[in-house]
C-alpha positions as YAML, in Angstrom:
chain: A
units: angstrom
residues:
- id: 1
  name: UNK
  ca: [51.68, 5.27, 45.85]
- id: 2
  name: UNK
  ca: [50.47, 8.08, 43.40]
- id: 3
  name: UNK
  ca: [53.12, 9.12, 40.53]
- id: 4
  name: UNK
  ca: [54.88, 12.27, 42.47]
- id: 5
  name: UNK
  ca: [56.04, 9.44, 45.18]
- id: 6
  name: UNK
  ca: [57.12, 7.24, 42.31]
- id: 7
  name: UNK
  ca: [58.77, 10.24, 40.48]
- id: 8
  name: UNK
  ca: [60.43, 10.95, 43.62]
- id: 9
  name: UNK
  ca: [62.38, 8.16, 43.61]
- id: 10
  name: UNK
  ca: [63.58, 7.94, 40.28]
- id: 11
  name: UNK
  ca: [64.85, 11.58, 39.30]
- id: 12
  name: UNK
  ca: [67.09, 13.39, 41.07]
- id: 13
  name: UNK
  ca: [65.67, 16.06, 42.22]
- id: 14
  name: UNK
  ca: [68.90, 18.09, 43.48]
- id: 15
  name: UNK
  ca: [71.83, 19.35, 41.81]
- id: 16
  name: UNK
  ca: [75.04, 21.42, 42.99]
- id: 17
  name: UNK
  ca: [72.70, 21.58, 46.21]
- id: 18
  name: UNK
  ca: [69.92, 23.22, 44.85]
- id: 19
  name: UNK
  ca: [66.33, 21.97, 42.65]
- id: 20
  name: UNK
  ca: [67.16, 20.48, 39.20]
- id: 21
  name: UNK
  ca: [66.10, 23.53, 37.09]
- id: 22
  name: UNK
  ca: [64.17, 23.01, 33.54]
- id: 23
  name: UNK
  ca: [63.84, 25.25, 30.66]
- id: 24
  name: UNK
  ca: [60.93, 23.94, 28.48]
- id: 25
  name: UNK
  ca: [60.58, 24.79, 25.01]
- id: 26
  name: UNK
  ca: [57.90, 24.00, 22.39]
- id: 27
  name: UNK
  ca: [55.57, 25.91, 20.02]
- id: 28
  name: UNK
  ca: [52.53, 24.62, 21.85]
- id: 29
  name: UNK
  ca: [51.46, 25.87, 25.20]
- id: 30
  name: UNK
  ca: [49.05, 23.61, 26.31]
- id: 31
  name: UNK
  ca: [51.90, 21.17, 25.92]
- id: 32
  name: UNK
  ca: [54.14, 22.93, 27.73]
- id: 33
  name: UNK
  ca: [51.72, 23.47, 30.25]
- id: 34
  name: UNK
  ca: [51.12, 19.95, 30.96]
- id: 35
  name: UNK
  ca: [54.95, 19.35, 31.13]
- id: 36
  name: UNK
  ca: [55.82, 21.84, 33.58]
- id: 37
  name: UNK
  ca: [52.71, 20.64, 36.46]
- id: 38
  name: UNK
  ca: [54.50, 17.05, 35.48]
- id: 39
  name: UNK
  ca: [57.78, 18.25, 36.50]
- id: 40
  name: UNK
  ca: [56.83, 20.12, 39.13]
- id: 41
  name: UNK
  ca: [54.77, 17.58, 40.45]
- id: 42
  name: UNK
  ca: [58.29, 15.69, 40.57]
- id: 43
  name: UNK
  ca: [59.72, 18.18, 42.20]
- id: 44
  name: UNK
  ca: [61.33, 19.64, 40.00]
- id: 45
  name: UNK
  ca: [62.19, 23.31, 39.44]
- id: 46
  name: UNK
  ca: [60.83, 25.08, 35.72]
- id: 47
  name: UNK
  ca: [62.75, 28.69, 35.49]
- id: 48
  name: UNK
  ca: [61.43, 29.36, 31.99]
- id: 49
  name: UNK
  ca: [59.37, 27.82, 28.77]
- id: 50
  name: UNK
  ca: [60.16, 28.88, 25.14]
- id: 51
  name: UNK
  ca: [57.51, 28.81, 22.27]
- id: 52
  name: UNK
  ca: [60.47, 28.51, 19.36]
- id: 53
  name: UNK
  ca: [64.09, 27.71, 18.85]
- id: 54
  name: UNK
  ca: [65.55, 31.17, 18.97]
- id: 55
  name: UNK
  ca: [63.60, 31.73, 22.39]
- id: 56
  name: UNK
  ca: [65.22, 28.29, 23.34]
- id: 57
  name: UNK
  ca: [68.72, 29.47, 22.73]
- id: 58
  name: UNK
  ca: [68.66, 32.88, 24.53]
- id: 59
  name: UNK
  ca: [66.97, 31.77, 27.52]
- id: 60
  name: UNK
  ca: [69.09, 29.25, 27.69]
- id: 61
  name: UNK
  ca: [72.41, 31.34, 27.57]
- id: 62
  name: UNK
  ca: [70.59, 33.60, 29.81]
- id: 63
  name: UNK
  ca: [69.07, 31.33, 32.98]
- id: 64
  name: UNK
  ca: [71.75, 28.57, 32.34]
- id: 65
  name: UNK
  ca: [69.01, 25.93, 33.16]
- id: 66
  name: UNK
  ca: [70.51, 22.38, 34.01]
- id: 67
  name: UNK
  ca: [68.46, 20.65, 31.74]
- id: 68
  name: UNK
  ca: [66.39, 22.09, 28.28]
- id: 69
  name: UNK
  ca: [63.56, 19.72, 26.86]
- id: 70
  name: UNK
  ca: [63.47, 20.88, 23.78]
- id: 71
  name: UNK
  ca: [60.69, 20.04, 20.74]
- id: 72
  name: UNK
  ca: [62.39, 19.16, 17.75]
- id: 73
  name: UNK
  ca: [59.42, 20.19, 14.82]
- id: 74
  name: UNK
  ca: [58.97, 24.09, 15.92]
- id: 75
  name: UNK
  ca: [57.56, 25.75, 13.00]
- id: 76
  name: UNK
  ca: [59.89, 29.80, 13.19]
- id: 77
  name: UNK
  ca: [63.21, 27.81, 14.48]
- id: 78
  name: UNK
  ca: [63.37, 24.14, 15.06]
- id: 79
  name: UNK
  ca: [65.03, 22.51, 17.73]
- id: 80
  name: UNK
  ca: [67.53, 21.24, 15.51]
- id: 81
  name: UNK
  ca: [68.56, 24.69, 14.63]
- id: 82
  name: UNK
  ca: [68.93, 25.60, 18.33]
- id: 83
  name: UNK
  ca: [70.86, 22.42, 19.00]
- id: 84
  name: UNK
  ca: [73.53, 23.63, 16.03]
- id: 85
  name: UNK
  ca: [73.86, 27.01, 18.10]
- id: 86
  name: UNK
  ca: [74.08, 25.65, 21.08]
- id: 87
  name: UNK
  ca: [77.22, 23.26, 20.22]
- id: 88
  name: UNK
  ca: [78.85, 26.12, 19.29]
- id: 89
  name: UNK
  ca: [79.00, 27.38, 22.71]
- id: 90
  name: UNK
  ca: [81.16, 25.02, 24.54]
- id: 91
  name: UNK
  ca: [81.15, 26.56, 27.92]
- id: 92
  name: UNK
  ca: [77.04, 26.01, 28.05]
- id: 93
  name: UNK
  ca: [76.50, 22.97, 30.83]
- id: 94
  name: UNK
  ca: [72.80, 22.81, 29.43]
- id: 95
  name: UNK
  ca: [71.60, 19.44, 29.21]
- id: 96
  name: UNK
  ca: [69.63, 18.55, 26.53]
- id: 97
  name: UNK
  ca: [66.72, 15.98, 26.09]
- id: 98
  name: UNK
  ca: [64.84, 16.27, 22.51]
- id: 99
  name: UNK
  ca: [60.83, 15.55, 22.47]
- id: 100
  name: UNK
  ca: [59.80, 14.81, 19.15]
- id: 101
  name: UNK
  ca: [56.49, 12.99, 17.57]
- id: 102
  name: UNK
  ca: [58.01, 11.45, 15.23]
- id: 103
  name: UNK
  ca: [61.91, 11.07, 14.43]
- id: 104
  name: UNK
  ca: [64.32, 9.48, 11.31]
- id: 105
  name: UNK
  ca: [67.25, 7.67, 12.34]
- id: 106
  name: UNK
  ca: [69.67, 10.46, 10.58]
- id: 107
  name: UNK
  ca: [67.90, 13.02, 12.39]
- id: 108
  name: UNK
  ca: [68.51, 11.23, 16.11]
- id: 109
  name: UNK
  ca: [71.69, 10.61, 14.79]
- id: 110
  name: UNK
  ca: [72.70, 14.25, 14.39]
- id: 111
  name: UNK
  ca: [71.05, 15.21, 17.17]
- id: 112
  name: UNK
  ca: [73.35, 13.22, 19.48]
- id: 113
  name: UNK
  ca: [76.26, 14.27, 17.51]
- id: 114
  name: UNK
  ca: [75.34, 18.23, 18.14]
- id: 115
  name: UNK
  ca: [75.04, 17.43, 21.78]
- id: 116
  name: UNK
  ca: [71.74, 16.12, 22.98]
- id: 117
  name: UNK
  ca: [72.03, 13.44, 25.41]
- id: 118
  name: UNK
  ca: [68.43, 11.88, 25.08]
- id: 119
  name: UNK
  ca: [65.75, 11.64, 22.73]
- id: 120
  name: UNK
  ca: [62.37, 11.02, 23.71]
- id: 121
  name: UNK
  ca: [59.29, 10.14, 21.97]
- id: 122
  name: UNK
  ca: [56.02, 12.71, 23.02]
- id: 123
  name: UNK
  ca: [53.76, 10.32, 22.94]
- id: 124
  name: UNK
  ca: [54.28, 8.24, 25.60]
- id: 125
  name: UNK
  ca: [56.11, 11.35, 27.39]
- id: 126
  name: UNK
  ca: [54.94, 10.99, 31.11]
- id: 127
  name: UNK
  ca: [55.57, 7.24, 31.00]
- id: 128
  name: UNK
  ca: [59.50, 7.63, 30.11]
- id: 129
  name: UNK
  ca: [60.92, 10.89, 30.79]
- id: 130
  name: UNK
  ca: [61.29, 11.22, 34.17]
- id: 131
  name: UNK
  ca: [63.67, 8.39, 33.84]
- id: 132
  name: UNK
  ca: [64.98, 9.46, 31.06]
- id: 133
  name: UNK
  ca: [66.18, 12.73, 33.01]
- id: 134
  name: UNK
  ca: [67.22, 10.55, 35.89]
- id: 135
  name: UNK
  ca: [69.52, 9.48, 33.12]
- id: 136
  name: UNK
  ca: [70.85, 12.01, 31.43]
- id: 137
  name: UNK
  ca: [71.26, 13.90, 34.63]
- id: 138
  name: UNK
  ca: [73.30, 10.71, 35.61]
- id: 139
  name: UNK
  ca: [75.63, 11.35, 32.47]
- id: 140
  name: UNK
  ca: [74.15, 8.64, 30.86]
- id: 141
  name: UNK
  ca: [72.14, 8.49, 27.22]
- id: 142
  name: UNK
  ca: [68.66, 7.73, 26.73]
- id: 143
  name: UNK
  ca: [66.75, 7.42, 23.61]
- id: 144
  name: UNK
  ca: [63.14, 6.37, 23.19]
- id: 145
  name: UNK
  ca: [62.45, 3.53, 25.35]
- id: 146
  name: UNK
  ca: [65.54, 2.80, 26.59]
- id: 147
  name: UNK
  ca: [68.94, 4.03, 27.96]
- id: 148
  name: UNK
  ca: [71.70, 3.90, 25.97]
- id: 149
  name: UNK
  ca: [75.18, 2.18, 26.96]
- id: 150
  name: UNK
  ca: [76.81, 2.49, 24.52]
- id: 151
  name: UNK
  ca: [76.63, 5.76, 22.44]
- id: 152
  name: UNK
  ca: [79.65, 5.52, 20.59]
- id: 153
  name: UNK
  ca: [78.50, 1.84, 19.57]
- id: 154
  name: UNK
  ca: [74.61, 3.35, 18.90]
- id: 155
  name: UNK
  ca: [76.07, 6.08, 16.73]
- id: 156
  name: UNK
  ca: [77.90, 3.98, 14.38]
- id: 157
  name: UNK
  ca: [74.49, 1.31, 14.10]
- id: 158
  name: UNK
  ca: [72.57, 4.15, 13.86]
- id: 159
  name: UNK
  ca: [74.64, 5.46, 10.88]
- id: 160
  name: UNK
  ca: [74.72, 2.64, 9.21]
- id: 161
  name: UNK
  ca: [71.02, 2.38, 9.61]
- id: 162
  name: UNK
  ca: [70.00, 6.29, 8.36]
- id: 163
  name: UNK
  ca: [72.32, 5.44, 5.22]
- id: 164
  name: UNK
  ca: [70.61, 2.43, 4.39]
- id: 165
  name: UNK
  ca: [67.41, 3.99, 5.21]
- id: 166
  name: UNK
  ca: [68.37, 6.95, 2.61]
- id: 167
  name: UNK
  ca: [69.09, 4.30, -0.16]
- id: 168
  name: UNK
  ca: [65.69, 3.12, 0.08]
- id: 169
  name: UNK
  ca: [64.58, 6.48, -0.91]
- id: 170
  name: UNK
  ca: [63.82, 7.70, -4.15]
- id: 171
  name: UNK
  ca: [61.66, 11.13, -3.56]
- id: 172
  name: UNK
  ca: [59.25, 10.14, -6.16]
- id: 173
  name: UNK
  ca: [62.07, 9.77, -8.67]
- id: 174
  name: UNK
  ca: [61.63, 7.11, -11.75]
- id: 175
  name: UNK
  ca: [64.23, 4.89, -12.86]
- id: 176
  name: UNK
  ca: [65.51, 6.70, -15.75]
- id: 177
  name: UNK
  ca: [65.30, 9.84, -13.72]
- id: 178
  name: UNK
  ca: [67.97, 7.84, -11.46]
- id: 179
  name: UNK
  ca: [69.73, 7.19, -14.50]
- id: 180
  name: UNK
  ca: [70.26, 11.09, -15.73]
- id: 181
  name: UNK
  ca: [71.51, 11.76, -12.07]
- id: 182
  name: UNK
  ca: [73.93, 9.46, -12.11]
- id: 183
  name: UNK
  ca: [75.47, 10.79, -15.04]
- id: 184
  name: UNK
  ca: [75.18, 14.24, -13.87]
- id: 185
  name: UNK
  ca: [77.18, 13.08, -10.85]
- id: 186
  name: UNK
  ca: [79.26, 11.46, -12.54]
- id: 187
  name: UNK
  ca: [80.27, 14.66, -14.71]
- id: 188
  name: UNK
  ca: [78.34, 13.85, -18.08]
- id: 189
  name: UNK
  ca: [77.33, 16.34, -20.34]
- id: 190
  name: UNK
  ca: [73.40, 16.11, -21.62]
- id: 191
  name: UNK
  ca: [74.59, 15.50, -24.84]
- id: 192
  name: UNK
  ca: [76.85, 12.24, -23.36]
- id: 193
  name: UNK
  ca: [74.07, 11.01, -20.92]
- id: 194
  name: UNK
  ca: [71.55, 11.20, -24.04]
- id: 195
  name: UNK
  ca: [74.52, 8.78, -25.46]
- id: 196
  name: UNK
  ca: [75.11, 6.41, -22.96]
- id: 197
  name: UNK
  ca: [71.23, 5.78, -22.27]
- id: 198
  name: UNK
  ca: [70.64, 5.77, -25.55]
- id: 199
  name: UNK
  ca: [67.42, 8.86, -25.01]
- id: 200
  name: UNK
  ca: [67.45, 12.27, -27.01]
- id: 201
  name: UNK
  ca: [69.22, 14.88, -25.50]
- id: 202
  name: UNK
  ca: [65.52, 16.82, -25.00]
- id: 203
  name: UNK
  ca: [64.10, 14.02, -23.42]
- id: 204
  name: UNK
  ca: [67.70, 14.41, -20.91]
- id: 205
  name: UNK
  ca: [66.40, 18.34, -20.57]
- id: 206
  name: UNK
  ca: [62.94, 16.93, -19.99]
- id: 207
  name: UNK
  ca: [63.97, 15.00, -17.06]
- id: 208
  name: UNK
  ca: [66.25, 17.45, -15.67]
- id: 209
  name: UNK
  ca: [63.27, 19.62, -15.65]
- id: 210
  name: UNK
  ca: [61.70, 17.26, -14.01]
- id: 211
  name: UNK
  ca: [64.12, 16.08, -11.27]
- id: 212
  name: UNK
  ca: [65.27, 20.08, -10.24]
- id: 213
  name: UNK
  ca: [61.09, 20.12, -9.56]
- id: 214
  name: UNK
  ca: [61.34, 17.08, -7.15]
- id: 215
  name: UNK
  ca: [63.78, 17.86, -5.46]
- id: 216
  name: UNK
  ca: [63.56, 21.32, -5.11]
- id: 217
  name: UNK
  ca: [66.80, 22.19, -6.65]
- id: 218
  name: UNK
  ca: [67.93, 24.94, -9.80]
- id: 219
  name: UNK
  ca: [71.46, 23.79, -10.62]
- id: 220
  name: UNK
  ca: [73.72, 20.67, -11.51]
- id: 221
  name: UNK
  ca: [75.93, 21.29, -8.89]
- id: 222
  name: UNK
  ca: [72.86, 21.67, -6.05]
- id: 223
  name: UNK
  ca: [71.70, 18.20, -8.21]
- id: 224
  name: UNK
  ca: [75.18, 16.40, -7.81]
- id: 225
  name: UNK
  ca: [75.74, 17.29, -3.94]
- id: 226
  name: UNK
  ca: [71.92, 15.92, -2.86]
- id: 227
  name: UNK
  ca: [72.43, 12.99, -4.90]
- id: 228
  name: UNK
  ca: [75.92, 12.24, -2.88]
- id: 229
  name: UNK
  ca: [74.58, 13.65, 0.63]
- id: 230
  name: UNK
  ca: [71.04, 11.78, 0.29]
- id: 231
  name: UNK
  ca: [72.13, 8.44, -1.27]
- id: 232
  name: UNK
  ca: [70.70, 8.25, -3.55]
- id: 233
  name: UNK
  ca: [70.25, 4.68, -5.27]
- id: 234
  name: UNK
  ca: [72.79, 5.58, -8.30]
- id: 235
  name: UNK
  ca: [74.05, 3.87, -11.25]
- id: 236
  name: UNK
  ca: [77.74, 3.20, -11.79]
- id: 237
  name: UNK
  ca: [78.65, 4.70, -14.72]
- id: 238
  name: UNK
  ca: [82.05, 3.16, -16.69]
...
């Protein structure tokens, strides 16, 4: 039995009495290439690719394909981006199964919460998505190796995962760097941080100078709201 006969048994191939029609989309078109002669080979019907996330979108609003594989690192408009557009469109049926090389818990995490209903790795691609459609086309979940059951249950583990995975990180930050964020988040003037840690107030400037380098950020504010929405590993300050 060659893989079209075993793909033939697995996916279904028919939907609404017609051929389950794809919309690929990814920045590289040897990729994409190789995709749609898999999917065809499955029987499957391609109506259009997409070489960015803006392409994705309007193609997608335009041939209302049943499912989009979409790649999630496009360089001009990433798949997350298109994802965030197309949850806004409630009426779109679409589908969607992300194909990433490489993915963060947070990141498949908001990905399932904009709408995608499988995630699957590139890699091993021809191994696992054809079930993976046979699914999601099912109305079930899939992500990596495996189906999902549960994906209220894998949401919340998942959460808790990408927040402890967040706390772990410190974006090259030292300790006292940590220190002079915490006070900024925690309202402190330089002068009073200087205070409490017991440092000069230009060595506080120094490391806000520092810190607004690493993290790519120009005010307190900007400073205050990563800190909170990347968890950082704070200090409690009494």
């Amino acid at each position: 039995m060659n893989t079209s006969d075993i793909v033939a048994e697995r996916v279904p191939l028919r939907t609404k009495d017609r051929l389950l029609r794809v919309l690929i989309a990814d920045d590289h078109a040897l990729f994409r290439d190789g995709l749609r002669r898999l999917l065809e080979d499955a029987g499957l019907k391609v109506i259009g690719q997409a070489g960015d996330g803006k392409e994705a979108v309007a193609l997608t609003e335009r041939l209302e394909p049943d499912l989009l594989l979409l790649d999630m690192s496009m360089p001009k408009h990433s798949g997350m981006e298109a994802l965030q557009e197309l949850s806004k469109n409630k009426k779109n049926g679409v589908r969607v199964i992300v194909l990433t090389a490489a993915i963060e818990a947070s990141e498949i995490v908001e990905a399932l919460q904009l709408g995608a209903c499988g995630v699957v790795m590139k890699a091993p691609v021809t191994e696992v998505l054809l079930t993976a459609i046979q699914t999601v086309m099912a109305g079930g979940c899939w992500v990596g190796l495996n189906r999902v059951p549960d994906l209220f249950q894998y949401l919340k583990s998942k959460t808790e995962a990408a927040k402890a995975e967040a706390r772990t990180k410190t974006y090259g930050l030292t300790h006292r760097e940590l220190e002079v964020i915490s006070g900024v988040v925690a309202g402190m003037s330089n002068n009073e941080i200087a205070s409490y840690f017991k440092i000069a107030e230009d060595t506080v400037k120094h490391h806000l100078s520092n810190i607004f380098d690493k993290l790519g950020v120009s005010k307190r504010l900007e400073l205050a709201l990563f800190a909170v929405n990347h968890h950082l590993p704070l200090i409690t300050i009494n």
